[in-house]
C-alpha positions as a printed NumPy array, in Angstrom:
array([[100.293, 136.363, 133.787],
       [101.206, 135.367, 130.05 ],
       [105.336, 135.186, 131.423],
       [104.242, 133.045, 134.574],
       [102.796, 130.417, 131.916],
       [106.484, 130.12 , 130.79 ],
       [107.512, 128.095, 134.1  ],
       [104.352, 126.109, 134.594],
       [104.434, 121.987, 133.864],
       [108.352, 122.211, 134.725],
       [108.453, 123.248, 130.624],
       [109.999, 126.647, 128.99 ],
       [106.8  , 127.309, 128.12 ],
       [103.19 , 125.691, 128.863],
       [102.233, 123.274, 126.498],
       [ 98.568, 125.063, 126.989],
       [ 99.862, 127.973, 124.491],
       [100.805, 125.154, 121.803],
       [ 97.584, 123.782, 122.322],
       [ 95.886, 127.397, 121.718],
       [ 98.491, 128.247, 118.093],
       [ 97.095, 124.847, 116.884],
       [ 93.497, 125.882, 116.969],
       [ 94.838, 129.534, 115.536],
       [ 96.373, 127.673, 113.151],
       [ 93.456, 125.285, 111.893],
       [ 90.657, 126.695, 112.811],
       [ 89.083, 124.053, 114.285],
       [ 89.353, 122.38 , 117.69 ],
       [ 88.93 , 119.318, 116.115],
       [ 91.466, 119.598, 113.315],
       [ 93.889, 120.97 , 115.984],
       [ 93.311, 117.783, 118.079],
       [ 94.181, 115.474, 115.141],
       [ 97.152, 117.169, 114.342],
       [ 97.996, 116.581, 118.418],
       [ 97.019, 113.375, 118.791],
       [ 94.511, 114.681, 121.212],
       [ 91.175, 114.178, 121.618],
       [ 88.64 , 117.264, 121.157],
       [ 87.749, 117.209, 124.571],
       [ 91.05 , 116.798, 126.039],
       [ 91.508, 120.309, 123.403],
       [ 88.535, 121.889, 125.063],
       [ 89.943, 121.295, 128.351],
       [ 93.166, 122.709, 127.775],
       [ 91.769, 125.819, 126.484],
       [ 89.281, 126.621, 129.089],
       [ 92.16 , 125.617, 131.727],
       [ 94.288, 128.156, 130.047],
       [ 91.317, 130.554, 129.869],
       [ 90.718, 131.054, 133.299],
       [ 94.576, 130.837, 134.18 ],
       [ 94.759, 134.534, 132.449],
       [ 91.414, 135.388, 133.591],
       [ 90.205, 135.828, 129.738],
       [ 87.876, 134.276, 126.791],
       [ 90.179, 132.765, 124.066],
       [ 87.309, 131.755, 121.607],
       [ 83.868, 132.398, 120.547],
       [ 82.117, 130.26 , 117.835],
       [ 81.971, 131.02 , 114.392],
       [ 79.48 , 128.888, 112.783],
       [ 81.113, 124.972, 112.563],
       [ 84.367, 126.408, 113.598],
       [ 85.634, 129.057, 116.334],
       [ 86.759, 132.619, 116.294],
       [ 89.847, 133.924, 118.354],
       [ 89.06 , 136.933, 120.38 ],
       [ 91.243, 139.79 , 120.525],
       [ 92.566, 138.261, 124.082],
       [ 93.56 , 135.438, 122.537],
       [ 95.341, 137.214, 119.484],
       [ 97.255, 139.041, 122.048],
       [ 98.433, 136.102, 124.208],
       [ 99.571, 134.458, 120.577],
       [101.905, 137.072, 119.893],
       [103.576, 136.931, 123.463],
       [103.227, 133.488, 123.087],
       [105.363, 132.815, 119.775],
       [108.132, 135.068, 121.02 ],
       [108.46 , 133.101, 124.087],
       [108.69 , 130.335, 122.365],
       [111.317, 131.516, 120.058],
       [113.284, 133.017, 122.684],
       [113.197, 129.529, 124.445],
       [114.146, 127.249, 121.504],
       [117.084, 129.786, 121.344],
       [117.689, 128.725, 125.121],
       [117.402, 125.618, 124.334],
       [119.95 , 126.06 , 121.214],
       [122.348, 127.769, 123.579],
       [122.8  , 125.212, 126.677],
       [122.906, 121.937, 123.845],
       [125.889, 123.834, 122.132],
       [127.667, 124.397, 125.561],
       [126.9  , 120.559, 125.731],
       [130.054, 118.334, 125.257],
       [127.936, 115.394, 123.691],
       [124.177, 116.621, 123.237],
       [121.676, 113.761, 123.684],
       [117.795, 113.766, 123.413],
       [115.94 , 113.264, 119.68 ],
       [116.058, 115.076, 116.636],
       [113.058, 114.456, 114.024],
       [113.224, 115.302, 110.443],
       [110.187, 115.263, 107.829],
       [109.813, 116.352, 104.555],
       [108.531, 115.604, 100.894],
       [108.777, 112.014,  99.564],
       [111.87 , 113.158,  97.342],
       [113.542, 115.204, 100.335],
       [112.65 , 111.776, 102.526],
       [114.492, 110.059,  99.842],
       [117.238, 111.83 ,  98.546],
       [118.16 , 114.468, 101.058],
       [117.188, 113.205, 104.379],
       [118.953, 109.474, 105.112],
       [122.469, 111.069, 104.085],
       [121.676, 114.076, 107.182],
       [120.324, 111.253, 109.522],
       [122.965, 109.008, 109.207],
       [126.081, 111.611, 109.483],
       [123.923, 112.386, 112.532],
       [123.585, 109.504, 114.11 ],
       [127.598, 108.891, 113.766],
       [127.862, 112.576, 114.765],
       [125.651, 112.321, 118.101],
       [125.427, 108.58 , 118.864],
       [123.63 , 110.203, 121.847],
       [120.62 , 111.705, 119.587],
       [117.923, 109.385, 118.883],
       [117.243, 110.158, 115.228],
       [114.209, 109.993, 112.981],
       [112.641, 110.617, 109.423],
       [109.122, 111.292, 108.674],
       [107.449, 111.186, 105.173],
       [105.051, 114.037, 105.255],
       [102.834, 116.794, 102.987],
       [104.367, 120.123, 103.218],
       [101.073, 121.143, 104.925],
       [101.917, 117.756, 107.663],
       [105.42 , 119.376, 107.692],
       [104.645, 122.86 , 109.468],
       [101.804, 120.959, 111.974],
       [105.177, 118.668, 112.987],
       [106.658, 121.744, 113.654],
       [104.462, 123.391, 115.239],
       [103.324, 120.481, 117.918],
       [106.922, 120.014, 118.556],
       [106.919, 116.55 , 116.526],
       [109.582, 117.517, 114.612],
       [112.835, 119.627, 114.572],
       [113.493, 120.601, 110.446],
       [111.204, 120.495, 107.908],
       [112.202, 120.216, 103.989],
       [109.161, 121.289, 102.339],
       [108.213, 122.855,  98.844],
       [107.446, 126.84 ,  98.591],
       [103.598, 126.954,  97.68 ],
       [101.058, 129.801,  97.535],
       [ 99.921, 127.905, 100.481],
       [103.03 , 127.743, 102.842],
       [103.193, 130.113, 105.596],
       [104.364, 133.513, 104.949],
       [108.14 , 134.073, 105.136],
       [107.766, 136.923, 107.596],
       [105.498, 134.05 , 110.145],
       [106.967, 134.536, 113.677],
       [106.091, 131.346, 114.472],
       [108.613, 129.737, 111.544],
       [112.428, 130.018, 110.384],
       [112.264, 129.639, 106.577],
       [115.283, 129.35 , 104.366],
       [115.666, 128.785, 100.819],
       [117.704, 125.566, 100.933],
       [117.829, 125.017,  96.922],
       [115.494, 125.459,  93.39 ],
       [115.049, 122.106,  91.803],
       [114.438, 122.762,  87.826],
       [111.638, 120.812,  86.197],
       [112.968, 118.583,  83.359],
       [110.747, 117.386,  80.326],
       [111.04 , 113.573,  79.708],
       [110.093, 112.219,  76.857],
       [109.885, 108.747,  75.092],
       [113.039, 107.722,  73.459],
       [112.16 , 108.212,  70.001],
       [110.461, 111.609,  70.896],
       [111.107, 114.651,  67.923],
       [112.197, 117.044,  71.087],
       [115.023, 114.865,  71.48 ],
       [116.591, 115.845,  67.863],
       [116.166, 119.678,  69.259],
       [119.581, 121.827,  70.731],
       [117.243, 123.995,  72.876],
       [113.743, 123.331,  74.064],
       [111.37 , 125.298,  75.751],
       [108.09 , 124.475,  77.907],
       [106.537, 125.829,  74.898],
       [107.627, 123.228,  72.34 ],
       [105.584, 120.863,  74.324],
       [102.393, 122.913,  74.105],
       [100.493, 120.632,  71.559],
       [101.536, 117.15 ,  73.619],
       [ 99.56 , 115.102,  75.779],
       [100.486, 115.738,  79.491],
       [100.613, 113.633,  82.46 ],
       [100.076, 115.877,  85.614],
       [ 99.773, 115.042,  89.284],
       [ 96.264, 114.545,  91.112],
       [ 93.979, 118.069,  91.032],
       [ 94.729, 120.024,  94.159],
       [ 98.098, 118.588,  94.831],
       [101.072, 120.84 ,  94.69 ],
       [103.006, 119.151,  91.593],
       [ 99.669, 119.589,  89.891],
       [ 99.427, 123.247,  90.674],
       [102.952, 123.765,  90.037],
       [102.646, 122.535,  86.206],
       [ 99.96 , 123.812,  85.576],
       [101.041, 127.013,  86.69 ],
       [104.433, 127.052,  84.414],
       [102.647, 125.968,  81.39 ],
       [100.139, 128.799,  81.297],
       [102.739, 131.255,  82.356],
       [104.461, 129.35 ,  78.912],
       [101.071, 130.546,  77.078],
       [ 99.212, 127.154,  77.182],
       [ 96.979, 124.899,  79.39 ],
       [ 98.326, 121.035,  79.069],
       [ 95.758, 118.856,  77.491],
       [ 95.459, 116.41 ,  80.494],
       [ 96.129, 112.782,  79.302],
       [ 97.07 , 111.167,  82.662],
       [ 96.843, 111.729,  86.431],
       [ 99.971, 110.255,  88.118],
       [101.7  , 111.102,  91.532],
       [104.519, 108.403,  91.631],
       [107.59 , 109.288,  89.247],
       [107.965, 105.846,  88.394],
       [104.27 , 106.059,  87.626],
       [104.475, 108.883,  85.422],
       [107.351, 107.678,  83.467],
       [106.045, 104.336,  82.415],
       [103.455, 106.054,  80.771],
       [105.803, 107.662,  78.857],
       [107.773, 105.135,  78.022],
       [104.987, 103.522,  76.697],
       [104.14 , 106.945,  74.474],
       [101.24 , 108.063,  76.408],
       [102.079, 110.971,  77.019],
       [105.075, 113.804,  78.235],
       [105.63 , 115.042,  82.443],
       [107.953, 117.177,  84.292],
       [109.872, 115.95 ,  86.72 ],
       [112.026, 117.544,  89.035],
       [115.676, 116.832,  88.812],
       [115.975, 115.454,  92.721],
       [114.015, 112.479,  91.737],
       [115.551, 109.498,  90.019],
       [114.213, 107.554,  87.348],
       [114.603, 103.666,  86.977],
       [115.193, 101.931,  83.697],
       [113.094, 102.891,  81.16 ],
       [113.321, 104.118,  77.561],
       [112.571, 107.909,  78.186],
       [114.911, 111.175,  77.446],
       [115.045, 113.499,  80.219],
       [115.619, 116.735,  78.583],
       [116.578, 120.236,  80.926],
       [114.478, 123.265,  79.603],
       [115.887, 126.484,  78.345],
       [114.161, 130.128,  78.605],
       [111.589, 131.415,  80.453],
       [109.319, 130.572,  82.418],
       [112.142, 127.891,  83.272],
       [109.931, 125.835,  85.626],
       [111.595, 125.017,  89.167],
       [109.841, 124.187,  92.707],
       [112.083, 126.175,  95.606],
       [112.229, 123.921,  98.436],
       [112.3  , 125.443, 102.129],
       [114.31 , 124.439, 105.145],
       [112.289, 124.862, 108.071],
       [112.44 , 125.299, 111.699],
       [110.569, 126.587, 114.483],
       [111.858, 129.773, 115.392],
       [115.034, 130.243, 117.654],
       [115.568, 126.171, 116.608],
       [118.261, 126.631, 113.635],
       [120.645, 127.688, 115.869],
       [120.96 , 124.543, 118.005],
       [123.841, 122.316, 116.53 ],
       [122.422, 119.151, 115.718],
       [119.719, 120.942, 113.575],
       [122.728, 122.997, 112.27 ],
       [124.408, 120.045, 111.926],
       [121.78 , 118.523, 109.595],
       [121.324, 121.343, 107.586],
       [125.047, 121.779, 106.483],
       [124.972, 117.787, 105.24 ],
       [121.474, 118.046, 103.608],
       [122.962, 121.633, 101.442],
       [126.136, 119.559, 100.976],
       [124.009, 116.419,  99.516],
       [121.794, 118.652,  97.303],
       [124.685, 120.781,  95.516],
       [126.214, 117.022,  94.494],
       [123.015, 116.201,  92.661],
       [121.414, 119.342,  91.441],
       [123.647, 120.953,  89.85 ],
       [123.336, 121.377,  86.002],
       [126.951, 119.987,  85.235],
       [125.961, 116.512,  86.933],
       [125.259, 113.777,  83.835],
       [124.335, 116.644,  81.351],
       [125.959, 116.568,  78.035],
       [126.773, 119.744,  76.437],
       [127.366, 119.307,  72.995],
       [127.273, 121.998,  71.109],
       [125.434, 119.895,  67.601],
       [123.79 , 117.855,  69.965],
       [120.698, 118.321,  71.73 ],
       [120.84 , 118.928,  75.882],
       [119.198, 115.546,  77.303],
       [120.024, 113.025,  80.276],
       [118.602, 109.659,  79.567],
       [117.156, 107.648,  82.246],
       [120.436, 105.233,  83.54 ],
       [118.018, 104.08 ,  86.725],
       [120.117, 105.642,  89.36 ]])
């Protein structure tokens, strides 16, 4: 029964098992719906529809939310290696394509949206003028619900205790590159007159950290107490630009990562030495069975390309040896 629901709706595989991972994956039907542009009811529907087409029950509720049953656990499993298998289809016929055509949809993390993404999108579209392309500005958390509903094709999103597990059937998850944290400082700041510095050095400073909850937030805390300290918390900011006026204006001291640029202000951007040496790793992503199909392949060769031009350490550092390590701001 679960292999007829492959051939149903003139799809690979009914839509009606996407609808079912997306309440697995929430918890809710009404989270899942959001996150399908659906409406609860039209959720409900689909469910019970797809619960009497295999002649089991799918949910039971738990309190505000629902419960999978053991049914439903075991039509997931079937269900994600279908899918995978037909993605890899799917993969296979567009590569024995002369000129593949359709879409291809990329989201990812406001720096990956800026920095990494237009180059990819753009060698695309000259590529595969057949390929309608797009770029979507999204949460890592928005990220793997694009994947999932089939919204997008690659995902560039930052490795957090809350990303899926690396061994998730449901995802393809590569390490695409670590992006080191560096310090910036005002102009004038004493860490500037150092050869080395560590996280450590800026124990006693005033921090500027991201918004509670959020992921740069979680990730500086996280390297400063693994440096032995807890940032006094000066400033919550969540732009760059944001950040760094403030400390241009000596209110305070923030990481950020070396992917973003800064614009033209008096600050010292300063890479940190010894451990912990404070990095975010950020994930290419694709549904499983997607990676292999060659625009997505495509993609991820010029997004690697663009992101070993600007991460690497040689890139604007200066190196003298009677002369501290630092990359002032030069707005680019």
């Amino acid at each position: 029964m679960i292999l007829a629901l492959i051939v149903q709706t003139g799809r690979m595989v009914d839509p009606k098992l996407r609808v079912l991972q997306m309440v697995a994956h929430h918890g809710t039907v009404t989270a899942a719906a959001e996150a399908l542009h659906y409406t609860p009811s039209a959720v409900s529907y689909q469910l019970r529809q797809l619960a009497e087409e295999l002649g089991v029950a799918l949910l039971t509720q738990a309190g505000r939310g629902v419960q999978l049953t053991a049914a439903a656990r075991t039509v997931l499993r079937h269900a994600e290696a279908l899918q995978a298998q037909a993605e890899r289809a799917r993969a296979e016929l567009a590569a024995a394509t002369a000129e593949p055509t359709g879409s291809f949809t990329a989201c990812g993390f406001s720096t990956a949206a800026t920095h990494l993404l237009p180059p990819a999108t753009a060698e695309l579209r000259e590529q595969y003028p057949q390929v309608r392309t797009r770029v979507i500005e999204a949460e890592p958390a928005r990220c793997f619900d694009l994947l999932l509903s089939g919204e997008a094709d690659l995902a560039l999103v930052i490795n957090t205790a809350s990303t899926p597990a690396s061994a998730d059937e449901r995802f393809d998850q590569q390490p695409l590159l670590d992006d080191p944290l560096d310090l910036v400082v005002p102009a004038e700041h004493p860490l500037t007159r150092l050869r080395r510095v560590t996280l450590a050095d800026a124990a006693d400073e005033p921090w500027i950290l991201g918004t509670p909850g959020s992921t740069y937030h979680h990730l500086v805390l996280t390297a400063c107490m693994t440096a032995g300290f807890t940032p006094n918390t000066a400033h919550h900011a969540d732009e760059w630009d944001t950040g760094t006026a403030l400390v241009a204006h000596g209110l305070g001291i923030i990481l950020v990562p070396r992917l973003a640029r800064l614009h033209d202000w008096p600050v010292v951007r300063i890479p940190l030495h010894g451990e912990p040496a404070p990095a975010r790793r950020i994930l290419a992503v694709t549904r499983r069975g997607h990676r292999e199909h060659p625009v997505v392949a495509s993609a991820l060769s010029t997004i690697g390309a663009t992101a070993a031009e600007i991460v690497p350490p040689s890139r604007g550092w200066r190196r003298d040896r009677d002369a501290p390590m630092h990359i002032e701001s030069t707005g680019d």
